[in-house]
C-alpha positions in Angstrom: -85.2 -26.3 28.2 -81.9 -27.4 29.8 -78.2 -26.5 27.7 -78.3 -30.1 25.9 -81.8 -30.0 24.3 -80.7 -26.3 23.2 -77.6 -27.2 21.5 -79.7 -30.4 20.3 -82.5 -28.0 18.5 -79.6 -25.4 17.4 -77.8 -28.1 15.3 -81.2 -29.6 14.0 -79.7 -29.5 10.4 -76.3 -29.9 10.9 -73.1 -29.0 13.1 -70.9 -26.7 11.7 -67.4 -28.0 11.1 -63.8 -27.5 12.2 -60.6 -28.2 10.6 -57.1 -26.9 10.0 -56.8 -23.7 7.8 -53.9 -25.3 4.9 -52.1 -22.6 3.8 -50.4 -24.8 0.8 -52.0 -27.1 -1.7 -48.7 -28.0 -3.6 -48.9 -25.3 -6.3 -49.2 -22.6 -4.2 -51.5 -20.7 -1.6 -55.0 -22.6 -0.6 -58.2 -21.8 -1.2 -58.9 -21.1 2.4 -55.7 -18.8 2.2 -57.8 -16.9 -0.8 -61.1 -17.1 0.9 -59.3 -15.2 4.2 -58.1 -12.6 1.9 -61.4 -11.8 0.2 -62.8 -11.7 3.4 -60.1 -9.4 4.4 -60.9 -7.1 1.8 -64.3 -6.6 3.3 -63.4 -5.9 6.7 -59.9 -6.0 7.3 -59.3 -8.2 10.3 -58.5 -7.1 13.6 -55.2 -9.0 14.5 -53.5 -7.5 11.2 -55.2 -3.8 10.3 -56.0 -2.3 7.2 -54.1 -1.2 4.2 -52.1 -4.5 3.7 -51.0 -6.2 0.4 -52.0 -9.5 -0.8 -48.6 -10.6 -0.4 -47.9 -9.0 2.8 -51.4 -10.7 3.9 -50.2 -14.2 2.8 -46.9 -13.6 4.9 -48.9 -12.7 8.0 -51.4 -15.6 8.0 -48.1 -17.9 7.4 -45.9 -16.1 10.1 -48.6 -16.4 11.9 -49.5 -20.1 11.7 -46.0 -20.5 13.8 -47.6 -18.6 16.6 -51.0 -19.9 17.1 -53.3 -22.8 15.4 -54.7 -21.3 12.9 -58.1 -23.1 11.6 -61.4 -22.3 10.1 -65.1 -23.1 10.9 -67.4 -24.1 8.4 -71.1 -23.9 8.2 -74.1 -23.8 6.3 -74.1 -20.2 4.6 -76.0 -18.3 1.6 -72.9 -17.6 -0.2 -72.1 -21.0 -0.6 -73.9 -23.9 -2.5 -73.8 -26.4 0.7 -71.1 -25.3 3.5 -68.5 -23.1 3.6 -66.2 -21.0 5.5 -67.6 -18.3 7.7 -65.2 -18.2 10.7 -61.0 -17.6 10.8 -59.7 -18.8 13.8 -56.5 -18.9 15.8 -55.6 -20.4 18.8 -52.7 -19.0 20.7 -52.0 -21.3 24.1 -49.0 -21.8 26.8 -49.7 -25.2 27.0 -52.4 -25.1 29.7 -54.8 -21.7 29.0 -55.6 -20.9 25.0 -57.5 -17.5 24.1 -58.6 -17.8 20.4 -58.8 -14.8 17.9 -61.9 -15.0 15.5 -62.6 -13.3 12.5 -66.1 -13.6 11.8 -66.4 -12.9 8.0 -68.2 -10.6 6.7 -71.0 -12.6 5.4 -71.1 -14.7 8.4 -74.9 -14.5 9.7 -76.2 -13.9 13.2 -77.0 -17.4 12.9 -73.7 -18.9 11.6 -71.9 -16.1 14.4 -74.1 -18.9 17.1 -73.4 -22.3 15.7 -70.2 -21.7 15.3 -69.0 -20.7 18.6 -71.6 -23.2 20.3 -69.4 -25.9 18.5 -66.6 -24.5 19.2 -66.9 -24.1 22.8 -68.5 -27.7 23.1 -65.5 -28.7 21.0 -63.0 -27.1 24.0 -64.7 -28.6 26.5 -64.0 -32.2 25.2 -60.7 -31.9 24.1 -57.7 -33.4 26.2 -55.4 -31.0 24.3 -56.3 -27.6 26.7 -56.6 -26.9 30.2 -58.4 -23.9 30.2 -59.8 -21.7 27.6 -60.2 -17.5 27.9 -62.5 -15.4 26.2 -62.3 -11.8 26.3 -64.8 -9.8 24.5 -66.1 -5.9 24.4 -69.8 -4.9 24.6 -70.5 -5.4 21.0 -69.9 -9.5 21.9 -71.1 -9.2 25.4 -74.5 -10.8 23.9 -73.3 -13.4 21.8 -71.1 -14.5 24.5 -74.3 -14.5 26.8 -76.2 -16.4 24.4 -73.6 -19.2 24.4 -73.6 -19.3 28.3 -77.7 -20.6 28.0 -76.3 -23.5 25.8 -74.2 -24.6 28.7 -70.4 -24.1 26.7 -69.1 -21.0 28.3 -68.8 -19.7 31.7 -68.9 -15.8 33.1 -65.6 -15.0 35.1 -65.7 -11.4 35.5 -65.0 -8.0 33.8 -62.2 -5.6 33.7 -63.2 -2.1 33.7 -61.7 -0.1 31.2 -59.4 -3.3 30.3 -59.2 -2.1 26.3 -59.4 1.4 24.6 -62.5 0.5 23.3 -63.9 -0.2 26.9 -64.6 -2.9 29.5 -63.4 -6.2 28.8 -65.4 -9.1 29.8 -64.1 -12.4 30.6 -65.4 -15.9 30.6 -63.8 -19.1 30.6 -64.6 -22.8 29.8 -62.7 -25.6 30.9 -61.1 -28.6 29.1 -60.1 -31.9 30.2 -56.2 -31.6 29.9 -54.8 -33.1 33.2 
């Protein structure tokens, strides 16, 4: 089965979705701002370690939105009574190569974990808005990021040996079409 009829059979009933993460909705915070912070609860993210405030969260996510695109992937979950978020994602770039952060949340399946970086990648490759795109990732993502290179969306560009204090760091990289 070639990469196409893959991704075809993946997103049998239905592609997950991008969009923007809105930190406002006129009154105040978003929903999505209150959905990051319940799923920050759970597992404190990565790029902001444990122990914050809700307040000091909310200041991050917007101090951070200044830095990167910040946006969130939707997708068919359990939690949810048709889609919903399962992915916080930003997007740091220097105008030609990007490296995203995710946030998978905590109730994010295996499944939902696939879909949505399949899209994403896919998404990438089409877009006229980035050059080059850089994932790194430890062991513990080695096989997702594996599994994404049999649906044709991600590419293996090497490893760097002891390249994070958790371990080796290994690299791949998909291309955009950004001239």
């Amino acid at each position: 089965m070639n990469p196409s009829d893959k991704r075809r059979r993946l997103f049998k009933k239905g592609k997950p979705l991008i969009r923007p993460l809105q930190i406002y909705n006129g009154e105040g915070y978003s929903k999505d701002v209150g959905i990051l912070w319940a799923a920050y609860k759970r597992k404190p993210f990565e790029m902001f370690g444990p122990g914050m405030s809700q307040e000091d969260f909310a200041e991050n996510v917007e101090r951070l939105s200044g830095q990167a695109e910040l946006m969130i992937i939707d997708d068919e979950n359990k939690g949810y009574q048709d889609n919903g978020p399962v992915v916080f994602l930003s997007l740091f770039s220097n105008g030609w190569k990007s490296q995203p952060q995710v946030e998978f949340f905590p109730w994010a399946t295996p499944k939902n974990k696939l879909k949505t970086s399949v899209t994403f990648l896919h998404w990438i490759r089409y877009s006229k808005e980035i050059g080059v795109i850089e994932i790194r990732g430890l062991k513990e993502d080695k096989a997702l990021l594996e599994k994404c290179k049999d649906y044709g969306v991600l590419f293996y560009s090497g490893k760097v040996i002891g390249g994070h204090p958790k371990g080796n760091e290994y690299i791949y990289s998909v291309k955009g079409r950004k001239r």
